[in-house]
MMTF fields as JSON, N, C-alpha, C and O atoms, coordinates in Angstrom:
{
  "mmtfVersion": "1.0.0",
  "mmtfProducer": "UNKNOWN",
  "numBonds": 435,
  "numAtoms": 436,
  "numGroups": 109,
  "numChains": 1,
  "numModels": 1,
  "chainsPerModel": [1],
  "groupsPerChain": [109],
  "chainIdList": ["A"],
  "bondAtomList": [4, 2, 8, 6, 12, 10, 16, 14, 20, 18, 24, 22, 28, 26, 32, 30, 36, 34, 40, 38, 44, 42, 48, 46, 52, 50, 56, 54, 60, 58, 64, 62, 68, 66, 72, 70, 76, 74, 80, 78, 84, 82, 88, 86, 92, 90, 96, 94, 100, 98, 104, 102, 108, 106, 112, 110, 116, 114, 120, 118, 124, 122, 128, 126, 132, 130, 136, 134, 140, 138, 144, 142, 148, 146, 152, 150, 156, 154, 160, 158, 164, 162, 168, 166, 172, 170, 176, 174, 180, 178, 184, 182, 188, 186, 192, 190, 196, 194, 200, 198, 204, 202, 208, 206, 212, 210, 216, 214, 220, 218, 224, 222, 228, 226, 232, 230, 236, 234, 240, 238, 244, 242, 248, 246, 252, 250, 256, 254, 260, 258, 264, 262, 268, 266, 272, 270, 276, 274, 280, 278, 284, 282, 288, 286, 292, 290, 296, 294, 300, 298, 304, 302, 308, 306, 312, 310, 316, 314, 320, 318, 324, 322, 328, 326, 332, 330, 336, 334, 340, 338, 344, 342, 348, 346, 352, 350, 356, 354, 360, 358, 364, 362, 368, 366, 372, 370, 376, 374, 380, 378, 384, 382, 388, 386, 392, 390, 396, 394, 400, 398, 404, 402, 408, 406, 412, 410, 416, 414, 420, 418, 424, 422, 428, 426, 432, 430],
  "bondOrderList": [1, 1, 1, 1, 1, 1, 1, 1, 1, 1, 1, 1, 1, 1, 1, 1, 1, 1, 1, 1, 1, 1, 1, 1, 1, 1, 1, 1, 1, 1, 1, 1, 1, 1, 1, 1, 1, 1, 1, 1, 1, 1, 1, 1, 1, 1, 1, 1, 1, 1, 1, 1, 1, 1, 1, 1, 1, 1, 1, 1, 1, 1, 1, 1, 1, 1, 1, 1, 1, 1, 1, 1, 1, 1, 1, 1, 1, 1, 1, 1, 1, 1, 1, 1, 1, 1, 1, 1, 1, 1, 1, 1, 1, 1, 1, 1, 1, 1, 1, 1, 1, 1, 1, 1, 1, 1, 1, 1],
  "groupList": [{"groupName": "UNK", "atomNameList": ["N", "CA", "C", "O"], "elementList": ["N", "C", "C", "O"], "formalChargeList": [0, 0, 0, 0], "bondAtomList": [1, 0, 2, 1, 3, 2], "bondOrderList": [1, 1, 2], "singleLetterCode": "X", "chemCompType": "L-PEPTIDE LINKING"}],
  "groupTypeList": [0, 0, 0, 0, 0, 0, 0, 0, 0, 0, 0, 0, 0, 0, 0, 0, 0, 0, 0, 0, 0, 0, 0, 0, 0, 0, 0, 0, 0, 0, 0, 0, 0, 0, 0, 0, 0, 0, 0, 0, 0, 0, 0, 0, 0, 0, 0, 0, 0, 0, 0, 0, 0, 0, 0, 0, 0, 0, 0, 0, 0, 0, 0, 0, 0, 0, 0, 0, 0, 0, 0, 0, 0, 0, 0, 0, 0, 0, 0, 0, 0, 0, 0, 0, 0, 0, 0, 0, 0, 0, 0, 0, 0, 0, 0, 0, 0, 0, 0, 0, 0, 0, 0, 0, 0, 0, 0, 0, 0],
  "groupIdList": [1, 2, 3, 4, 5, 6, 7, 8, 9, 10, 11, 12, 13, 14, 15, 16, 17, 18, 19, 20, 21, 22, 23, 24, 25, 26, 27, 28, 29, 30, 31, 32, 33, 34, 35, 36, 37, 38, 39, 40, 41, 42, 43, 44, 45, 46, 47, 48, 49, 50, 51, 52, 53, 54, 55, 56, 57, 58, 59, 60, 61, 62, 63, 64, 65, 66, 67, 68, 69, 70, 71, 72, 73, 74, 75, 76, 77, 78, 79, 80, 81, 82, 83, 84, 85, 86, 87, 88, 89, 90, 91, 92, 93, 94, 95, 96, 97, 98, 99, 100, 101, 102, 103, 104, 105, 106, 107, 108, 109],
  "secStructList": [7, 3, 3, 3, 3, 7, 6, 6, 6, 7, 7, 3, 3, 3, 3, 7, 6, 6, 1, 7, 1, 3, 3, 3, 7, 1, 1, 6, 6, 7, 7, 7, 3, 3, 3, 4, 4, 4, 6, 6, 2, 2, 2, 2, 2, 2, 2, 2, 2, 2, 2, 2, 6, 6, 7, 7, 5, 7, 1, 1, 1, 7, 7, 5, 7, 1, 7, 1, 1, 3, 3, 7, 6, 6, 6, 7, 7, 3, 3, 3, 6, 6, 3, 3, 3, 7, 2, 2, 2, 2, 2, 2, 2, 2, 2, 2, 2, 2, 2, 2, 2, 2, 2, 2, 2, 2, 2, 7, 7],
  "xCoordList": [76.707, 76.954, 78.438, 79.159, 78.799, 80.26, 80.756, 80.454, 81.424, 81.348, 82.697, 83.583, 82.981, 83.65, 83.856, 82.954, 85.218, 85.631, 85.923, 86.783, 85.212, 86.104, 87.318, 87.661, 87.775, 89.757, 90.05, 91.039, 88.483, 88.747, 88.374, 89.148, 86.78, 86.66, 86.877, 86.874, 86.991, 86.528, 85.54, 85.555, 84.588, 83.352, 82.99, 83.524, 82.448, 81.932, 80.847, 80.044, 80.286, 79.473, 78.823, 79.783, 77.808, 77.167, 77.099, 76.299, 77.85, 77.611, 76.612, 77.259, 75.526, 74.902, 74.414, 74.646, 73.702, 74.327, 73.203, 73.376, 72.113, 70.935, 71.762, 71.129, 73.176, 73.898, 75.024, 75.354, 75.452, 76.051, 77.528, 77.833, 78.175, 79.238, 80.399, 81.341, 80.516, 81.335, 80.142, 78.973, 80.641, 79.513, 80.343, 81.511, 79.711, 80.44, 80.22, 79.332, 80.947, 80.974, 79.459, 78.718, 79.102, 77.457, 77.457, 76.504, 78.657, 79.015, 78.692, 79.332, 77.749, 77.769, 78.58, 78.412, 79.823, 80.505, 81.643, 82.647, 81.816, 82.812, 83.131, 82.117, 83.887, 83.982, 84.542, 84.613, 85.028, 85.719, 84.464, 83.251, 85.259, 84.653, 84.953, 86.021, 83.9, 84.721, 84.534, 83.967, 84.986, 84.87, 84.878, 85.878, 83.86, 83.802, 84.682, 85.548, 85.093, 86.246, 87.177, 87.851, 87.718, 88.894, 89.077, 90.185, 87.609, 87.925, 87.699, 88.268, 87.147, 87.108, 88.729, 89.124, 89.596, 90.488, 91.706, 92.801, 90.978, 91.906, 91.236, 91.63, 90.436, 89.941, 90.541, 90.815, 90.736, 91.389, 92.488, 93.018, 93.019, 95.044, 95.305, 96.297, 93.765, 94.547, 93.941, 94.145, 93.167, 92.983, 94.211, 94.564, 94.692, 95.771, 96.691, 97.375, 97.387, 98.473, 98.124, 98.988, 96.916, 96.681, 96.488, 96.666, 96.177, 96.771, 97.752, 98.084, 98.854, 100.02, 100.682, 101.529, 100.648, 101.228, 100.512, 100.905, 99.836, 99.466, 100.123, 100.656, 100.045, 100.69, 102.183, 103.122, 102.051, 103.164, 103.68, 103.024, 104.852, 105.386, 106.526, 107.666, 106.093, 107.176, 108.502, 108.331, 109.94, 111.405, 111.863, 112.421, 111.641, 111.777, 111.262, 111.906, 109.711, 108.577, 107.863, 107.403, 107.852, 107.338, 105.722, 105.081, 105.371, 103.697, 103.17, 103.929, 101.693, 101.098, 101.042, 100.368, 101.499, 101.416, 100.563, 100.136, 100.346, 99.341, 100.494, 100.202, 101.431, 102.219, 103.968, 104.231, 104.872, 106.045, 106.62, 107.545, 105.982, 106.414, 105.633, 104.773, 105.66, 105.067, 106.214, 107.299, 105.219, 105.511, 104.728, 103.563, 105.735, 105.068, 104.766, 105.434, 102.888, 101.969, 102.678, 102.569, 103.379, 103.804, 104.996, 104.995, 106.092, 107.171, 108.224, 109.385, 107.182, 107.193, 108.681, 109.501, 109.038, 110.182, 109.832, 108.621, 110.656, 109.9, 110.256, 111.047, 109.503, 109.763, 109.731, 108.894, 110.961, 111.334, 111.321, 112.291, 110.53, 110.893, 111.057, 110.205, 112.027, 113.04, 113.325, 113.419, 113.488, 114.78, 113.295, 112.154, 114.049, 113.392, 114.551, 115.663, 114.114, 114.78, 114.161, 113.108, 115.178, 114.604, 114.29, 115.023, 113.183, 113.306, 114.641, 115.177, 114.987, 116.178, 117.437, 118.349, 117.308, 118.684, 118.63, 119.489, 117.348, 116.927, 117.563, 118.411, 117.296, 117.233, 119.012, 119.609, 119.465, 121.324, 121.704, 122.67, 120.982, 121.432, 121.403, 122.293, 120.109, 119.31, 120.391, 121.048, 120.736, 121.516, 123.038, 123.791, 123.422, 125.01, 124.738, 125.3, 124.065, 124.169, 123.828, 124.696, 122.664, 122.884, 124.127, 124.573, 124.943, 126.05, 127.132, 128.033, 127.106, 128.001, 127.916, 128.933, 127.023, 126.482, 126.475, 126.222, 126.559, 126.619, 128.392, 128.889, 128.992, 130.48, 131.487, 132.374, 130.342, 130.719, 130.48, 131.48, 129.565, 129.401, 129.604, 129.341, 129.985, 131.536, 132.732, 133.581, 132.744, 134.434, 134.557, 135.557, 133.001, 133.452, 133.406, 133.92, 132.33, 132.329, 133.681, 133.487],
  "yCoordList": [87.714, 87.814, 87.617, 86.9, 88.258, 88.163, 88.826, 89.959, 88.097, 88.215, 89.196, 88.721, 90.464, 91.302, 91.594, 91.835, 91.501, 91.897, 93.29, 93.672, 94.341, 95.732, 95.443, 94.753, 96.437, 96.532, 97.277, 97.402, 97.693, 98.839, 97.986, 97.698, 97.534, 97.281, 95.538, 94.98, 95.205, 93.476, 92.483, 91.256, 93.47, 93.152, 92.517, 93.224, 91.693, 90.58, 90.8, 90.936, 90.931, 91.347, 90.939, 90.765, 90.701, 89.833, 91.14, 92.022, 91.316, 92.541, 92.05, 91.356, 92.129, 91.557, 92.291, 93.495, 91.872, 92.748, 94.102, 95.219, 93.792, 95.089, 96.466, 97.401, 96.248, 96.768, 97.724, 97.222, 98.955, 99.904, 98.853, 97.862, 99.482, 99.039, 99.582, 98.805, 100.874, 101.313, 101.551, 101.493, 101.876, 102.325, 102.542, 102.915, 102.295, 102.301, 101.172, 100.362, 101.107, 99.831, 99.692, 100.675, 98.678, 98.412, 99.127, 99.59, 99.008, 98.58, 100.362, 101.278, 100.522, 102.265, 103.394, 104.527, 102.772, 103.829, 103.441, 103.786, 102.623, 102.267, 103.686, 104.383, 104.08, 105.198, 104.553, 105.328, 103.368, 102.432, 102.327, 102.253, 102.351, 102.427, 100.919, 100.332, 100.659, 99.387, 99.766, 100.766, 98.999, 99.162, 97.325, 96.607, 97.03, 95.58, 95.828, 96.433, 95.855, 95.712, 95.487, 94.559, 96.363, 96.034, 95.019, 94.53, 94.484, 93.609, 92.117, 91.045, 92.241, 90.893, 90.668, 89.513, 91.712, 91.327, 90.921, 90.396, 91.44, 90.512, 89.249, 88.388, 89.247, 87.446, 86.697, 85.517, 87.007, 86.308, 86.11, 85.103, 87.329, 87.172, 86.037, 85.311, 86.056, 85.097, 83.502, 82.436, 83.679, 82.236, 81.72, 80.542, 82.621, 82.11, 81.945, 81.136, 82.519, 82.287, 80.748, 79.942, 80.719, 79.266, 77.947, 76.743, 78.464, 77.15, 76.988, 75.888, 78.261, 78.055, 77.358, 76.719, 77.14, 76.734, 75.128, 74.362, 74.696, 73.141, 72.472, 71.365, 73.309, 72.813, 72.611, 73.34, 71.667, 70.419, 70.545, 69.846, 71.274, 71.111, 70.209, 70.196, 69.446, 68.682, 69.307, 70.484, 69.023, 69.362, 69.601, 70.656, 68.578, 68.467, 69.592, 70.456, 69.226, 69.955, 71.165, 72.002, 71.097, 72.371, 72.621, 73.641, 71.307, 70.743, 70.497, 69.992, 70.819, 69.803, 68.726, 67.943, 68.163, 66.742, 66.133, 67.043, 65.187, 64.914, 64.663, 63.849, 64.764, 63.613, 64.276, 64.709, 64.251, 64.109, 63.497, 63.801, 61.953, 60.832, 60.177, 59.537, 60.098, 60.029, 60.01, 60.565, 58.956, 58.889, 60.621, 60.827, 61.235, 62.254, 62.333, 62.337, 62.405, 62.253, 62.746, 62.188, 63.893, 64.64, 64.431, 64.246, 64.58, 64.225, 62.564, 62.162, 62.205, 60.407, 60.589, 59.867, 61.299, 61.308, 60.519, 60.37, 59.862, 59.573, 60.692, 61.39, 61.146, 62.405, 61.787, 60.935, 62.316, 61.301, 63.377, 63.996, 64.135, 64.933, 65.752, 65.619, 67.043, 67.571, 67.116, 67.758, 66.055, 65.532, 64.832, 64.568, 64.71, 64.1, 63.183, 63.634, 61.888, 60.984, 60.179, 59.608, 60.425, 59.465, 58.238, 57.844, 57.096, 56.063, 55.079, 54.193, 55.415, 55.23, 55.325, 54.504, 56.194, 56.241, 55.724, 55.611, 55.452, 54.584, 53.442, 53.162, 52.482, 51.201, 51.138, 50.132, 51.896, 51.668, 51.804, 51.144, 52.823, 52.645, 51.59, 51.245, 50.84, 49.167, 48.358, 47.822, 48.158, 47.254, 47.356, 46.385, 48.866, 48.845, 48.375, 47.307, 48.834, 48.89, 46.837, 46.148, 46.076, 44.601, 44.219, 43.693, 44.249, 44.186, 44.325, 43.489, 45.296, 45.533, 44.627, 43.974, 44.444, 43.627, 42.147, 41.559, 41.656, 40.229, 39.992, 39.035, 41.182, 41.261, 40.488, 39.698, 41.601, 41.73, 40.55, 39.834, 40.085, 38.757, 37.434, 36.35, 37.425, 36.414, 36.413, 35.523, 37.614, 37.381, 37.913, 38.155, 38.039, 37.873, 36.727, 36.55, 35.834, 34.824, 33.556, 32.466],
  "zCoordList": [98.59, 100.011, 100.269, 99.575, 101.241, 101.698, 103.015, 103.388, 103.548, 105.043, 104.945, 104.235, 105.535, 106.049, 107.756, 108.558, 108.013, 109.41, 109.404, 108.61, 110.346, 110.202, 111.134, 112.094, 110.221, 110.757, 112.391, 113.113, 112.486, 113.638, 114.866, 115.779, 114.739, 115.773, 116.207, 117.305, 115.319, 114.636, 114.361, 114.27, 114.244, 114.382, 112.991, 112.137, 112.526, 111.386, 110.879, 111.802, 109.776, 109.215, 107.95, 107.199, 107.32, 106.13, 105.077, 105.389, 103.903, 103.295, 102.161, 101.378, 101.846, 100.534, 99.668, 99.77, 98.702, 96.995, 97.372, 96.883, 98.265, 98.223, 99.325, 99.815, 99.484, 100.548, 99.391, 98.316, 99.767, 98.932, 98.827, 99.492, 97.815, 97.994, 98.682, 98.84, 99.159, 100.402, 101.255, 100.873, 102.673, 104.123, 105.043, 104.932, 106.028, 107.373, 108.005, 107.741, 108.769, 109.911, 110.409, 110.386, 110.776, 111.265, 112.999, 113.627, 113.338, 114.88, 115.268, 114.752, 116.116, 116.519, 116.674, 116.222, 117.634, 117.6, 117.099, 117.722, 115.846, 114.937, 113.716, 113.702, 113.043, 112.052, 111.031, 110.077, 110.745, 110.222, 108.99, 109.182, 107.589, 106.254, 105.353, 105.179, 104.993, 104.236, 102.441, 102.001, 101.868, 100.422, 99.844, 99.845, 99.517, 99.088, 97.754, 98.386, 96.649, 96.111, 96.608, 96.162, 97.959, 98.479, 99.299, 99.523, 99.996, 100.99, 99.475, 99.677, 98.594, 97.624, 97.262, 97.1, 97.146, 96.49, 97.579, 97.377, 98.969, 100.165, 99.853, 99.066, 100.391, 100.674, 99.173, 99.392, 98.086, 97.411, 97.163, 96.694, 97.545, 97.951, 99.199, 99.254, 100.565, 101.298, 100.711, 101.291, 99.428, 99.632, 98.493, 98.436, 97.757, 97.035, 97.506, 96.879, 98.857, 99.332, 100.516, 100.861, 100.854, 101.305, 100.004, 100.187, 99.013, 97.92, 97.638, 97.198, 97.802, 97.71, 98.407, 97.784, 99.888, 100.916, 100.728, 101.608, 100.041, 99.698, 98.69, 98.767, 97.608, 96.126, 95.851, 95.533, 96.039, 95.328, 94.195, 93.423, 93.44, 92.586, 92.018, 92.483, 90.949, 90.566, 90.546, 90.229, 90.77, 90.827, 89.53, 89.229, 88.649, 87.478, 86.39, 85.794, 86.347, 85.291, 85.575, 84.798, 87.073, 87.661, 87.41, 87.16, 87.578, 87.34, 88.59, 89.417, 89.003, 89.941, 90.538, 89.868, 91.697, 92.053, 93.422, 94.133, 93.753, 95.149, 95.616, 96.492, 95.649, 96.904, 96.532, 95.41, 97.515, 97.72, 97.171, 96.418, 97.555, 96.904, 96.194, 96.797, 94.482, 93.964, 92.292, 92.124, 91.096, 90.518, 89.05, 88.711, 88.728, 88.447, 86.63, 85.597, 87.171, 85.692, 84.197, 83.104, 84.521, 83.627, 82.445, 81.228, 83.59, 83.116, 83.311, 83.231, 83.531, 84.426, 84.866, 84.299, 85.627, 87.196, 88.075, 88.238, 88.811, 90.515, 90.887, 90.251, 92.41, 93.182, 94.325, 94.623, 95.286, 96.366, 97.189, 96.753, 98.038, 98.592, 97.852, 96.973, 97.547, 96.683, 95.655, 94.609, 95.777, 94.286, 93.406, 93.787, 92.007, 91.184, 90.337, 90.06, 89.996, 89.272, 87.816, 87.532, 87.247, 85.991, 86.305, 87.212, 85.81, 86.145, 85.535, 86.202, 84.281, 83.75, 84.845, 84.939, 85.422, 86.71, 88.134, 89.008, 88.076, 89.656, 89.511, 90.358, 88.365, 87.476, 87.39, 87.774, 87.044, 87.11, 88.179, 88.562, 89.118, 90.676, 91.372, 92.149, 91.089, 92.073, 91.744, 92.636, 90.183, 89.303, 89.889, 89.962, 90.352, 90.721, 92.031, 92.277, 92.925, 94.482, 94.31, 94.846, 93.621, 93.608, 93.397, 94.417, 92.468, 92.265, 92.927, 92.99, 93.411, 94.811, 95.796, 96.029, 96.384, 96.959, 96.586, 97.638, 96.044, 94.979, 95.501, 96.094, 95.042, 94.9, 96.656, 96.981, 97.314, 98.927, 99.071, 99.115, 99.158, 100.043, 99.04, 99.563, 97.844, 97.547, 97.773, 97.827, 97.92, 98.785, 100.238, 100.914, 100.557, 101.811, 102.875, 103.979, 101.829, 102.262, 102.31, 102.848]
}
């Protein structure tokens, strides 16, 4: 079973397997032809371009991920948005920016 819209009139329709595989529109004074091959291989172009518009790719690995922000399964990056970071370079960043900080407020005190 598979549900088809004709293009002509817009009318919706249940096509099922005891049903030819081209015809005509159900709708009377429709002339509009369908071809279930062609309408299977729409409905799967739009459901791939709606997984597309969900899926999350890592920056880095170019793998699957649930989340933006997220530590990633693959290539163990953090993923902050866009960017991806080694945890190795987060860890020298925390360590300089403490430091800095440590620095500032001894002499600024």
């Amino acid at each position: 079973m598979m549900k088809i819209q004709c293009a002509e009139c817009g009318r919706s329709f249940i096509w099922s397997d005891d049903m030819p595989l081209q015809g005509k529109c159900p709708e009377q004074d429709c002339e509009w032809r369908y071809d279930v091959q062609e309408e299977m291989k729409k409905a799967a172009e739009k459901k791939a371009q709606a997984m597309q518009k969900d899926l999350v790719l890592c920056p880095h690995c170019q793998k699957p991920l649930n989340s933006r922000w997220t530590l990633c399964p693959h290539c163990g990056d953090v993923v902050v948005g866009r960017l991806s970071f080694s945890r190795k370079h987060l860890f020298i960043l925390g360590l300089t920016v403490l430091v800095i900080l440590s620095l500032i407020y001894r002499f600024w005190s």
